[in-house]
C-alpha positions as CSV (number, residue, x, y, z in Angstrom):
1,X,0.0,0.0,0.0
2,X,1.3,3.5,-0.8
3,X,1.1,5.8,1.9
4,X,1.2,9.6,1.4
5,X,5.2,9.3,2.3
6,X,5.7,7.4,-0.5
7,X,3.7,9.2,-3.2
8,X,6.0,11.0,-5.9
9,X,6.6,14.7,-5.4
10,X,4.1,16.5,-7.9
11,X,6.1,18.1,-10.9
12,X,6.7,21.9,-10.7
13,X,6.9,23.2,-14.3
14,X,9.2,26.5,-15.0
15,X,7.0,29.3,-15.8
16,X,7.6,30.1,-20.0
17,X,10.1,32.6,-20.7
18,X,9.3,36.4,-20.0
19,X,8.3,37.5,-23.7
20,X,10.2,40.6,-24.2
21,X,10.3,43.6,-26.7
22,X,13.1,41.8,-28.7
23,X,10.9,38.6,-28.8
24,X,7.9,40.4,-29.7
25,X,10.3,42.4,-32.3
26,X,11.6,39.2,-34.3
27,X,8.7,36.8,-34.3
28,X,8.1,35.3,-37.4
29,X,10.3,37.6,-39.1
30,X,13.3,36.4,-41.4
31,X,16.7,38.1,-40.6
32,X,16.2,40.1,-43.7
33,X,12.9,42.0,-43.4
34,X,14.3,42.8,-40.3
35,X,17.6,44.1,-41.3
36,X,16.0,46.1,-43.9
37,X,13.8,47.4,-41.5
38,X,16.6,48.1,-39.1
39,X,18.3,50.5,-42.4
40,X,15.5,52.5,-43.3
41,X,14.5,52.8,-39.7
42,X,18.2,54.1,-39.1
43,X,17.7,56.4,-42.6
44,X,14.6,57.9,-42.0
45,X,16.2,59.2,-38.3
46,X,19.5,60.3,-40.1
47,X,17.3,62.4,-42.9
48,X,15.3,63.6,-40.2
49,X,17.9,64.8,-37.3
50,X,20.0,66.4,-40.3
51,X,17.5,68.9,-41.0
52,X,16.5,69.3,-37.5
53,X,20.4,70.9,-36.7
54,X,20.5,72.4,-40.5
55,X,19.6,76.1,-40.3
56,X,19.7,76.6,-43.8
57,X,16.7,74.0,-43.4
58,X,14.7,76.2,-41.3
59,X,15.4,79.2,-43.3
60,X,14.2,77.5,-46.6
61,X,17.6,77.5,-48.5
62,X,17.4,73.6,-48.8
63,X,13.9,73.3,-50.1
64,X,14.5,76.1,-52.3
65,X,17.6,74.3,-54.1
66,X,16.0,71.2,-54.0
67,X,12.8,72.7,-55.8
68,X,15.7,74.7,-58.3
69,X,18.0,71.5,-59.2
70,X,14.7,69.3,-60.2
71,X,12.5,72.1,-61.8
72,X,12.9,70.1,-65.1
73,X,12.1,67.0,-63.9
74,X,8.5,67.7,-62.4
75,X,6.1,65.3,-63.4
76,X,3.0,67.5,-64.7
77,X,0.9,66.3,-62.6
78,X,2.5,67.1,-59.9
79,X,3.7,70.7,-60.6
80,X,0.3,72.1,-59.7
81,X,1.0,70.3,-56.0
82,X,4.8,72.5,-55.9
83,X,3.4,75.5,-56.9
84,X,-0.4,75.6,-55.4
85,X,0.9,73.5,-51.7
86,X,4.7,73.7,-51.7
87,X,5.8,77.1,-52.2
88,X,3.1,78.7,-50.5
89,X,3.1,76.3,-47.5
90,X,6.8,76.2,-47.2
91,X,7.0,76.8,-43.6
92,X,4.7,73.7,-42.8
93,X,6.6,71.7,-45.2
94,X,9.8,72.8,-43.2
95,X,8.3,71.3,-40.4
96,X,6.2,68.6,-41.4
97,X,9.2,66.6,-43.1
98,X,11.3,66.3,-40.6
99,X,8.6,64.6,-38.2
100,X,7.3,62.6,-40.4
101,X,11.0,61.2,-41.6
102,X,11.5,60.8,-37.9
103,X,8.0,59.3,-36.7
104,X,9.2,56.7,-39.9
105,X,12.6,56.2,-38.3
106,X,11.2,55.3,-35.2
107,X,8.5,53.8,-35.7
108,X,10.6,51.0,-38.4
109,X,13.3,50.8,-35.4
110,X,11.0,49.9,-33.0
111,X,8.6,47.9,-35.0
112,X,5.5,48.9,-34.2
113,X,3.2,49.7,-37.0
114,X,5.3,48.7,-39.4
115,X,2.9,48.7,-42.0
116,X,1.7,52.0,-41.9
117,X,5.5,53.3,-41.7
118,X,6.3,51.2,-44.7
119,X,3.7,52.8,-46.8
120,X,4.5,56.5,-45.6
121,X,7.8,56.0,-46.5
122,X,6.9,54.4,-50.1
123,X,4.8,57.8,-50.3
124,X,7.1,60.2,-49.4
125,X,9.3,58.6,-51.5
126,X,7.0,59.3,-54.4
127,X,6.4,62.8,-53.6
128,X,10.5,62.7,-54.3
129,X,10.2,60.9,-57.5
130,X,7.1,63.2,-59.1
131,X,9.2,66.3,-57.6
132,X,12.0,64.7,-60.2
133,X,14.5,63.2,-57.7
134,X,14.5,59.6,-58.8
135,X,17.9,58.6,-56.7
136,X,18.2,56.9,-54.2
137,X,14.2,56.9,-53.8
138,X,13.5,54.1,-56.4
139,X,15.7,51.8,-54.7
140,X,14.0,52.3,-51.2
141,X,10.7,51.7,-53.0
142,X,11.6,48.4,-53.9
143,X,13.2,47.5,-50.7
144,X,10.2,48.7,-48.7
145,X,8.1,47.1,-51.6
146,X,9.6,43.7,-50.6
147,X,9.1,43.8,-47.1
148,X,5.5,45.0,-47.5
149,X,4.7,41.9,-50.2
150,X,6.3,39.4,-48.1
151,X,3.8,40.5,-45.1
152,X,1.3,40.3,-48.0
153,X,2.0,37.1,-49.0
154,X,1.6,35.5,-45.7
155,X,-1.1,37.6,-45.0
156,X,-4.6,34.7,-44.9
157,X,-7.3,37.3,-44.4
158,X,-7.7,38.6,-47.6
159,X,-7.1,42.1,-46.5
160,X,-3.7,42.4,-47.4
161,X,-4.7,41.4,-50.7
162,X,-7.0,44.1,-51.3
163,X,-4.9,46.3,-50.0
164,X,-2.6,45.3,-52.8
165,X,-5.8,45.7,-55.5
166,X,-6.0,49.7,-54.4
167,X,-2.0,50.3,-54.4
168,X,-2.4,48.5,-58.1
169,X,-5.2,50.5,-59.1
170,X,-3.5,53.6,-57.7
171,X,-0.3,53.0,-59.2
172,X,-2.0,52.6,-62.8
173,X,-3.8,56.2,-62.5
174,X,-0.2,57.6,-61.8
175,X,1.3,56.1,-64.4
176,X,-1.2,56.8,-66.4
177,X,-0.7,60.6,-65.7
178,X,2.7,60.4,-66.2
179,X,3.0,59.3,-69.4
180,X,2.7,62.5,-70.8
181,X,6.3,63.6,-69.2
182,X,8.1,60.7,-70.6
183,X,11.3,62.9,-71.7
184,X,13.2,60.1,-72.8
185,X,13.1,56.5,-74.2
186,X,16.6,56.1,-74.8
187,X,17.7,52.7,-72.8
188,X,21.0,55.0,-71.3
189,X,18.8,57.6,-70.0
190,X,15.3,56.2,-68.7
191,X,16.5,55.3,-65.6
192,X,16.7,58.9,-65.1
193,X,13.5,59.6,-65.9
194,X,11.2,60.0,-63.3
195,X,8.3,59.6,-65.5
196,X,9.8,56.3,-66.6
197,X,10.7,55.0,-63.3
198,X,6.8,55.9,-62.1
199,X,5.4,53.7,-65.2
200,X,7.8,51.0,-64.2
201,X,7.0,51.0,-60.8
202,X,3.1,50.7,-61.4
203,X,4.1,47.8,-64.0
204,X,5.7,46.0,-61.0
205,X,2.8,46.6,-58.5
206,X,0.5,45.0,-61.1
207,X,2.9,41.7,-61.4
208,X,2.8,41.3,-57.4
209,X,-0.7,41.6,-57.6
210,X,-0.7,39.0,-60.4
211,X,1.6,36.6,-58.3
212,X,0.3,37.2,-55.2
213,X,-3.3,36.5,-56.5
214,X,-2.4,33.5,-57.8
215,X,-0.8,31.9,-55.4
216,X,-3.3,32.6,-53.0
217,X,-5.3,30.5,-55.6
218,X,-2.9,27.8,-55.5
219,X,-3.1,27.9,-51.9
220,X,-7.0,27.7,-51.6
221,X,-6.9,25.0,-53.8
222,X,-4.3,22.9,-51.8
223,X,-6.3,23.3,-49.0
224,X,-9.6,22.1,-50.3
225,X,-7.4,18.8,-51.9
226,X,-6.3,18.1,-48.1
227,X,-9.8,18.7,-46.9
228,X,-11.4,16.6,-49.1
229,X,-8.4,13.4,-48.6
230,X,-9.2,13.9,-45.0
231,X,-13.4,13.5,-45.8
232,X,-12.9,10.5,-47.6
233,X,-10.7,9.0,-45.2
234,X,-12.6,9.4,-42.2
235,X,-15.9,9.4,-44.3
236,X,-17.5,12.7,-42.7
């Protein structure tokens, strides 16, 4: 006969590990959403702080040059925006920019609402592209593009992809306003143009949304295969 002597000690499990920021930060994330993350976080904050301490920022020297050294590369479209919003609203845009570039930095860094920041930060980079500064801004559009279409991809509500259907759509009206300021169509030169660079963009957006689609398609389908070997095995 046992006797309560004898009985074995009840089991005292380890309470789970504490889940922390960092934890919370990197979950389900591969090492390179996160670094690119981590560098536009980090470029957003360094674009931001460097016209916080610029004076010829604050006294609209910058803005002015900027607005000089691209005045041939508007888009039409978007000139109306420069001269009806931008020149007369300078000292808001002075501020505005800034903030936002470092509400962006900040909120990439520290990874919450990551979503949002990754689209502001697409849009301000086309605000740079219409005002007819294609570098480096076309690069950090794809590399933002990626992480946002891997979060996308993975995404099983369905939201994500019509999320993607109004960027398409979006991307096809501007495109389709800019063709009139195509400059060039010389292969040497079209990378340059910012015109180009917005038609090639929206043709991009469009293949995601055509890959995307369809392998949510594929997907769907897999699923209804496994759900249907599963009926006919157990008979339900």
């Amino acid at each position: 006969m046992k006797t309560a002597l004898s009985a074995p000690a009840p089991t005292v499990s380890s309470p789970p590990p504490a889940d922390t920021w960092l934890d919370r930060r990197l979950d389900g994330r591969p090492a390179w959403a996160v670094v690119l993350e981590a560098f536009f976080g980090l470029g957003w904050l360094r674009a931001g702080v460097e016209k916080i301490i610029e004076p010829e920022w604050w006294n609209g020297d910058q803005l002015a040059t900027f607005l000089a050294e691209h005045e041939g590369g508007v888009l039409e479209w978007f000139q109306p925006v420069i001269d009806g919003l931008v020149v007369p609203f300078s000292g808001a845009v002075l501020l505005a920019v800034p903030l936002i570039q470092l509400v962006l930095g900040l909120a990439l860094l520290s990874g919450r609402m990551r979503v949002p920041a990754l689209l502001a930060g697409i849009g301000l980079n086309l605000v740079f592209i219409a005002a007819g500064a294609v570098n480096p801004s076309i690069f950090y559009i794809l590399a933002q593009g990626a992480v946002l279409l891997w979060a996308v991809e993975r995404d099983r509500s369905g939201k994500g992809l019509a999320a993607l259907d109004i960027a398409a759509g979006a991307g096809v009206f501007l495109a389709s306003a800019s063709v009139l300021s195509i400059r060039t169509i010389h292969p040497a030169e079209v990378v340059d143009d910012p015109a180009m660079i917005m038609i090639t963009l929206a043709g991009l957006l469009v293949l995601a949304r055509l890959v995307i689609g369809r392998q949510h398609v594929l997907r769907a389908r897999a699923r209804d295969s496994r759900q249907t070997a599963t009926s006919r095995i157990t008979g339900v």
